[in-house]
N, C-alpha and C positions, 0 to 999 in steps of 0.2 A: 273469583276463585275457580280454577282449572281442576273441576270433579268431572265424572264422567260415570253412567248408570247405565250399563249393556247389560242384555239379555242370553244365555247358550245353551246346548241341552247336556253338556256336561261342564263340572271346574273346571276342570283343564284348558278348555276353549273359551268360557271366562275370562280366565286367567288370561289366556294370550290373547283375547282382542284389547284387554285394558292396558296391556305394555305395550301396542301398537300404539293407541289411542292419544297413552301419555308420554308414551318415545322415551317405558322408563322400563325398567326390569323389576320385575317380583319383589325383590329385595330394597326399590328404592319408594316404594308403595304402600300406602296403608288400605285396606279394604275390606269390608264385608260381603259377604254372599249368602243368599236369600234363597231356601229351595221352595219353589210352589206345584206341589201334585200334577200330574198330567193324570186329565182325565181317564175313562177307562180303558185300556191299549193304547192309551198317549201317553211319553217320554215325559218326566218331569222336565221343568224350565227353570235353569238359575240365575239367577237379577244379582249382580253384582255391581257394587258402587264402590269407586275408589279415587283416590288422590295421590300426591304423591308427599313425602316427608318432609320436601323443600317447601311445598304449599302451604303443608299445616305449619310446618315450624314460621313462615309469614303473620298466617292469621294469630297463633298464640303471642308474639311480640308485641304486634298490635292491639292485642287484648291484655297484655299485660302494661305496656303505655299506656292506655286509655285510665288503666284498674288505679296506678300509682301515681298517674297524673288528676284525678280526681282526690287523692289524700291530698294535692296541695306540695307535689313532690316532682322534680326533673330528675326521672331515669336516664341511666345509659345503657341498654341492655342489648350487650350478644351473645349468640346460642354456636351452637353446633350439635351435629348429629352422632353419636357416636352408639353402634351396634343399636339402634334403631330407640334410644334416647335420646331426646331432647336434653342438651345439657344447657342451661342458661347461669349466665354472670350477668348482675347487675351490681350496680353504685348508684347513687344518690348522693341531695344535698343535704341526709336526714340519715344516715344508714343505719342507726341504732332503731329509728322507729320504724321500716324496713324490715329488721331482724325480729325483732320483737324480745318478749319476753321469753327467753328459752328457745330463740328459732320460730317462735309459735306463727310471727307473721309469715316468715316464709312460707312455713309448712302450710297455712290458710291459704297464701299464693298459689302454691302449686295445685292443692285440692279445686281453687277456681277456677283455673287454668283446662286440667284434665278434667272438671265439671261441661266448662264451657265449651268443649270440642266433641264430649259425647251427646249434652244437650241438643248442640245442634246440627250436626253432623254424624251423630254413631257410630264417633273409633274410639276404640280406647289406645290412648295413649302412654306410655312411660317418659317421667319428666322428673326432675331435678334443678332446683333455682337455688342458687349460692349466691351469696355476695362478700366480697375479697376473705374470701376461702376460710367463713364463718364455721362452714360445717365441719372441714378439714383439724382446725383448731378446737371445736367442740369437742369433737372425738379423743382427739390428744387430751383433751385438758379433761374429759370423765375417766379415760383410760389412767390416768395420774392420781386425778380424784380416788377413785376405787384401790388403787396398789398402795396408796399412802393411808389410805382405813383400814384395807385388812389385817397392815402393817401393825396399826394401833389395836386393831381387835386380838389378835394372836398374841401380843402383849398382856394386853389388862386383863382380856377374856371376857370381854363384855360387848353383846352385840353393839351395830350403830344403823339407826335409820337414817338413808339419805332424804336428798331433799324431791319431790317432786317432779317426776318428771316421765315423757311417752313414751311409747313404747321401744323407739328405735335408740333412746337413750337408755331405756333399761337393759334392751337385750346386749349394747356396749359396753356396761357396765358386767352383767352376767356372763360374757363372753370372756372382758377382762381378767377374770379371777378364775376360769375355768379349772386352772392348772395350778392354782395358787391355794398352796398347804396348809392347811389349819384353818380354812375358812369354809362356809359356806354360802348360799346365796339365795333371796328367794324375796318375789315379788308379794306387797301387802297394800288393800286396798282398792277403792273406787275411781275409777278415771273422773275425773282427770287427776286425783289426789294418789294415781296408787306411786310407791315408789317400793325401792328395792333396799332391805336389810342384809347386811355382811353379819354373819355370825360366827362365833366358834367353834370349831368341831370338836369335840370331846375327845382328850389324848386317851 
């Protein structure tokens, strides 16, 4: 792995001995920096350790091969980088148990994924792991879900709880209806059980 841990007495010069270093610019770099006191009329010193995007996004593939080859599964997994995410596709010969229940393996993917690269290394990262544009279609089909309930709740006039689901599905759902007349919305419940009830607004 092509990291690199310089010392400067200010960021700035940090900064620019690590773009040297990695023959990368600021922007294509992930890094921390470390200030440690200078003694008394001594300049503080900043320890800066960095990498670069293309490296980490290496090592996460490889950790993410290892992760899904140990379930007893052949990945096919390509990434790209886009505004400093990590965006990954994968397929298998399993994709359902991949996805999981509601996303939920994914989403466990990605959490050991951006686990694994702060454990052992100290960046945090931004990632996103999709497989044949699961999440894309989820979103559609709560956004559907939700507009075809309020539908029925403005009708009858009788709330409806859905079913189960996290947070980024509830706020889809909440988001969905924002605008939408005669209803309202409002999350109930313990994670992992909490979900989101449509109700009637009182004419």
């Amino acid at each position: 792995m092509k990291e690199v841990e310089l010392s400067a007495k200010s960021k700035e010069e940090a900064l620019k001995k690590v773009e040297e270093a990695l023959n990368a610019s600021v922007d294509e770099i992930i890094y921390h920096i470390t200030e440690e006191k200078g003694k008394l009329f001594k300049s503080p010193t900043y320890t800066i350790k960095a990498i670069t995007y293309d490296e980490v996004n290496k090592i996460i593939l490889a950790y993410l091969e290892e992760v899904i080859k140990n379930l007893g599964l052949h990945p096919t997994i390509e990434s790209k980088i886009v505004e400093k995410k990590f965006e990954i596709q994968m397929t298998s010969d399993n994709n359902p148990l991949l996805i999981g229940k509601n996303g939920q393996t994914l989403k466990a993917l990605e959490v050991l994924a951006r686990q694994y690269i702060f454990n052992k290394y100290k960046y945090y990262i931004n990632i996103n792991i999709d497989i044949e544009n699961y999440k894309e279609k989820r979103i559609k089909n709560l956004e559907y879900l939700a507009k075809k309930t309020a539908k029925e709740v403005v009708i009858t006039q009788i709330e409806v709880k859905l079913e189960n689901m996290n947070s980024f599905e509830r706020r889809i759902v909440h988001n969905s209806l924002t605008d939408f007349k005669g209803v309202t919305t409002l999350s109930e419940g313990e994670e992992p059980n909490r979900h989101v009830i449509i109700k009637p607004v009182a004419k």
